[in-house]
C-alpha positions in Angstrom: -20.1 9.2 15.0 -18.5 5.8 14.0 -17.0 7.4 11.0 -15.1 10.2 12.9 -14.1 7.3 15.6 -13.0 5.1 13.0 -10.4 7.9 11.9 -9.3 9.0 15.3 -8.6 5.4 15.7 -6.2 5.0 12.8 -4.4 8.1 14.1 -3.7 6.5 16.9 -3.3 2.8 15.7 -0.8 4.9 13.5 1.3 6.3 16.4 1.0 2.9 18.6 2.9 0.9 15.5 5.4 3.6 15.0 6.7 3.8 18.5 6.3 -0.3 18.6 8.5 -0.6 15.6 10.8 2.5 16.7 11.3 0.3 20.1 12.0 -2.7 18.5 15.2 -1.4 16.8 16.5 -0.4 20.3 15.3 -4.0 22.0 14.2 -7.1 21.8 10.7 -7.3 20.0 9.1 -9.7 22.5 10.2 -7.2 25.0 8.6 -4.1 23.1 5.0 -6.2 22.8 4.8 -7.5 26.0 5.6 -4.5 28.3 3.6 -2.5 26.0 0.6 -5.1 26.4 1.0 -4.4 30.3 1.3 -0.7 29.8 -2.0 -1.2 28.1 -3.3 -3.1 30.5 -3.0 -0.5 33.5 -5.0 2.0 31.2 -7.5 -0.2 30.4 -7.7 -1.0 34.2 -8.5 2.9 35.2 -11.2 3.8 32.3 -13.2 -0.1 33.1 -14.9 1.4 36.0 -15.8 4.5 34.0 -17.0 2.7 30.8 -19.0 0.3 32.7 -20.2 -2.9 30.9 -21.8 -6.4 31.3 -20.2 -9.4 29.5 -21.7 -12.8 29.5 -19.0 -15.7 28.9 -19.4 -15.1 25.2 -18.3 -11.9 25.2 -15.1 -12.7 27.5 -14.6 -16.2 25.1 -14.5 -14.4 21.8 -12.1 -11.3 24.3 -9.9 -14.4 24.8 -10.0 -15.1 20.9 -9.0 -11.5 20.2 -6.1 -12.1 22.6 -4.5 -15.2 20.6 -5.0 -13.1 17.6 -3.6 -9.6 18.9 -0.4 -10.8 20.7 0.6 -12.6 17.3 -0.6 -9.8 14.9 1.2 -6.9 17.0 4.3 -9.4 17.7 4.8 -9.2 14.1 4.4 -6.0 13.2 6.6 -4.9 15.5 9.2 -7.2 14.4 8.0 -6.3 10.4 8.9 -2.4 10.9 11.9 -2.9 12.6 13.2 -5.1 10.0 12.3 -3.2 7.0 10.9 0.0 5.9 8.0 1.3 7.6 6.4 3.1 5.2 6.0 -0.1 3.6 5.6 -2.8 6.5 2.4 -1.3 7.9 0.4 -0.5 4.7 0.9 -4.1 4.0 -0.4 -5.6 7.2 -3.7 -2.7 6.6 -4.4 -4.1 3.5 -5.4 -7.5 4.5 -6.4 -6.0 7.9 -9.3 -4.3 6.1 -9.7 -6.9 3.0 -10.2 -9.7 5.7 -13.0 -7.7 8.0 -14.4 -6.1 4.8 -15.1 -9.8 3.5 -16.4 -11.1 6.3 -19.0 -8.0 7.3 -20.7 -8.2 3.4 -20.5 -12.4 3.0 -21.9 -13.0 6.5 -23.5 -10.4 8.6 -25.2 -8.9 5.5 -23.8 -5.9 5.5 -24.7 -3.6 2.1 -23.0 0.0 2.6 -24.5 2.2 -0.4 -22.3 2.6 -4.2 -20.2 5.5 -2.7 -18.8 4.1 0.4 -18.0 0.7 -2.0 -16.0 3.3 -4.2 -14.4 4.7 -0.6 -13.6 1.5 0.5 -11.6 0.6 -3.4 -10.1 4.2 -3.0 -8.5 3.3 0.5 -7.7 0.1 -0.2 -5.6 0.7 -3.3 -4.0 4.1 -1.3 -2.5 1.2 1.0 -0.7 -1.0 -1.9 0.2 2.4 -3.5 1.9 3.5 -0.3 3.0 -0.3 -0.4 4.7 -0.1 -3.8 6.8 2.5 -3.1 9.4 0.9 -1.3 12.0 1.4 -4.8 11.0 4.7 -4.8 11.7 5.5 -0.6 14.6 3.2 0.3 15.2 4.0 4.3 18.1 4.2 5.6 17.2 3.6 9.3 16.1 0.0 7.9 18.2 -3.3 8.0 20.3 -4.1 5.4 18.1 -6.0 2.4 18.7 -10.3 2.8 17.8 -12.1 -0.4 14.9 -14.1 -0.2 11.1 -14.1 -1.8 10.0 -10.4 -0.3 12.3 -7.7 0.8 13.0 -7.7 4.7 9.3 -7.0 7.1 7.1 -8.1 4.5 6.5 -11.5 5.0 5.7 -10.5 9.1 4.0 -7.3 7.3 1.4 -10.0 5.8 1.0 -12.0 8.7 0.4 -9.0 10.3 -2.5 -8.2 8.4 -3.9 -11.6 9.2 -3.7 -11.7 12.6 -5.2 -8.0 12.7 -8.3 -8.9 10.7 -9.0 -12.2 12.6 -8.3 -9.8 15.6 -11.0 -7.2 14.4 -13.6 -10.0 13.2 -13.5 -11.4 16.9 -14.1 -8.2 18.7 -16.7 -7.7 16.4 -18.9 -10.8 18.1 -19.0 -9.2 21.2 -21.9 -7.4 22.3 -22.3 -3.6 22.6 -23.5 -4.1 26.4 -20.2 -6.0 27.6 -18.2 -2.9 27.5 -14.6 -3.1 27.5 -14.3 -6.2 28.9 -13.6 -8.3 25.8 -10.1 -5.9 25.4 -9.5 -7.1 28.9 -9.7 -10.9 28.8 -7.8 -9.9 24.9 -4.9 -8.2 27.0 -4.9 -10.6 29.6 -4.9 -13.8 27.8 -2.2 -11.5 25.3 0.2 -11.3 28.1 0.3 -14.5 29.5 0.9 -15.9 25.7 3.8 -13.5 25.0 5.6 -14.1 28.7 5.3 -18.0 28.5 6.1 -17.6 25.0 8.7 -15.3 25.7 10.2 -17.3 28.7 10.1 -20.4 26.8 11.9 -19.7 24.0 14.1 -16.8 25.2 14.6 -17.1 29.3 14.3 -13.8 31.1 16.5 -11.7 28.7 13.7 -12.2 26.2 11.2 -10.2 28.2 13.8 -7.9 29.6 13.1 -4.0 28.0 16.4 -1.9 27.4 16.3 1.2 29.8 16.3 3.9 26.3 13.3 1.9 25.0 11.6 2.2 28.2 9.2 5.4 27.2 9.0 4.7 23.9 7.2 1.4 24.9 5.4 3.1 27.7 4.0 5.5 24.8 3.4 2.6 22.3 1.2 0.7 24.8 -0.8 3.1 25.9 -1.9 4.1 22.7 -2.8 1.0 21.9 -5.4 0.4 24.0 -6.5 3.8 23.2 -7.6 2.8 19.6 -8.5 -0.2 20.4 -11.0 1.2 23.3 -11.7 3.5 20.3 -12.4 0.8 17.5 -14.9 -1.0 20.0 -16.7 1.9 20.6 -16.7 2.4 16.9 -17.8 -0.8 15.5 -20.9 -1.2 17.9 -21.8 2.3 16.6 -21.6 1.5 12.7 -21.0 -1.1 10.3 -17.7 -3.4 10.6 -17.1 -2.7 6.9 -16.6 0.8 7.1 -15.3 0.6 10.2 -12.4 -1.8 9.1 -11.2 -0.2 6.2 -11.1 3.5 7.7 -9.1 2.2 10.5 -6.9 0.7 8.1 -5.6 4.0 7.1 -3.7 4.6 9.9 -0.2 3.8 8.0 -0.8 7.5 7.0 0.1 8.1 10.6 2.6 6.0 11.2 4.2 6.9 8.0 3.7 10.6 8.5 5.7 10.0 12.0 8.6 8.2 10.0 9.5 10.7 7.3 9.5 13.5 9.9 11.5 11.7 12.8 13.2 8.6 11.0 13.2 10.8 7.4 12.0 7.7 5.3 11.4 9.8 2.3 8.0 10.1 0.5 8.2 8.5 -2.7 5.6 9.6 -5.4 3.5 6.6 -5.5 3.1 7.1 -1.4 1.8 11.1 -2.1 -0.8 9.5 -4.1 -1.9 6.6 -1.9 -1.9 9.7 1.0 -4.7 11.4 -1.7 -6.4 8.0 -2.1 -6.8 7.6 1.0 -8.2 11.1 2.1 -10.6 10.9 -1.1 -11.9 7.2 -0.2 -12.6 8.4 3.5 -14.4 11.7 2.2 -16.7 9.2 -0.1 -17.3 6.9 2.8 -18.2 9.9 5.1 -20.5 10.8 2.3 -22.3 7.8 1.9 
């Protein structure tokens, strides 16, 4: 069960980052993550009642942590594919959105998954920097034209990315099975009220303010957010973080699936076979 939630959720995870990133080339990016955070909200608002739950202050403390962690980790994703290319932003952030979890699950909760799901977890980690180190190969148009610097433009927020999103998965990992869904709420609130101070602050009102023709897109993006990670909760209290972290880090096949068919960022041949890395490590991890 956790294995086929885990990949349902980086379908979706997938889609959520390619509309984020779509939006944020139309507006402002702190616009993009915060109505989409309150998009995500309202859903998580209607299924709470249905999914039921009982969180001590623990649980809503390490919701809170997941919060901090989310609002900067999305912030600079979306802000990473709408710089640069995303076939390559959003395998980057995966990889150390898996690496980071994957660590933490063996070194410190004892985790031991069995030889073949260790050989799944290598196959879909290296699909991600394969996918990653195409970027020579599947220049994209759509993207910003390259600055000189260190890294080519959306990497460096590609990485943070990646940070944020495996502190983000390690927090929601502390909470207990029996609190429900309310760690994502106390994340999405304490989320919102970060990015509109934050937003405010730095930006006034026309930081916060959403272009009209980004207005669905962002409506689309948030709600599927919440989706996977309504999904990824459900998922982790029903298997083990390891496996669950690194198969929901292959959901930059979605999201660049979703940009060679409507943005046509071509598919270089190092991406075709991170795409067959990445099937062949999740088969192995189903397997084991």
């Amino acid at each position: 069960m956790a294995i086929f939630l885990s990949l349902v959720t980086a379908i979706v995870y997938g889609a959520a980052d390619f509309c984020g990133g779509l939006a944020s080339r139309r507006t402002s990016t702190v616009s993009v993550v915060v109505w989409s955070q309150a998009f995500g909200l309202v859903l998580l608002a209607l299924v709470l009642p249905v999914l039921g739950g009982h969180p001590t202050v623990h649980d809503e403390e390490w919701g809170a942590v997941c919060g901090v962690a989310g609002a900067a980790a999305i912030g600079l994703l979306y802000r990473g594919l709408a710089l640069g290319t995303m076939g390559v932003v959003s395998p980057l952030s995966a990889v150390l959105g898996a690496s980071i979890p994957m660590l933490y699950g063996i070194a410190f909760r004892g985790e031991r998954p069995a030889w073949l799901a260790y050989a799944g977890i290598a196959a879909a980690l290296l699909a991600v920097i394969c996918v990653s180190a195409a970027e020579s190969e599947a220049p994209d148009a759509n993207a910003q034209p390259a600055r000189r610097g260190l890294f080519p433009p959306g990497v460096t927020e590609g990485l943070l990315a990646g940070v944020g999103f495996g502190l983000f998965f390690i927090a929601l990992a502390q909470t207990r099975a029996a609190a429900g869904m309310y760690p994502l709420l106390a994340a999405r609130v304490t989320s919102i009220v970060l990015l509109l101070c934050g937003g405010l602050a730095f930006g006034g009102p026309a930081a916060i303010r959403v272009a009209r023709p980004a207005l669905r897109i962002v409506a689309l993006g948030g709600t599927l957010d919440i989706g996977a990670n309504i999904l990824f909760v459900l998922a982790a209290h029903a298997g083990m973080l390891s496996i669950v972290a690194v198969l929901t880090s292959l959901y930059p096949a979605a999201t660049v699936a979703l940009a060679a068919i409507v943005l046509r960022e071509r598919l270089g041949r190092l991406q075709w076979i991170g795409v067959a890395l990445a099937l062949g490590g999740a088969v192995a991890i189903s397997a084991a």
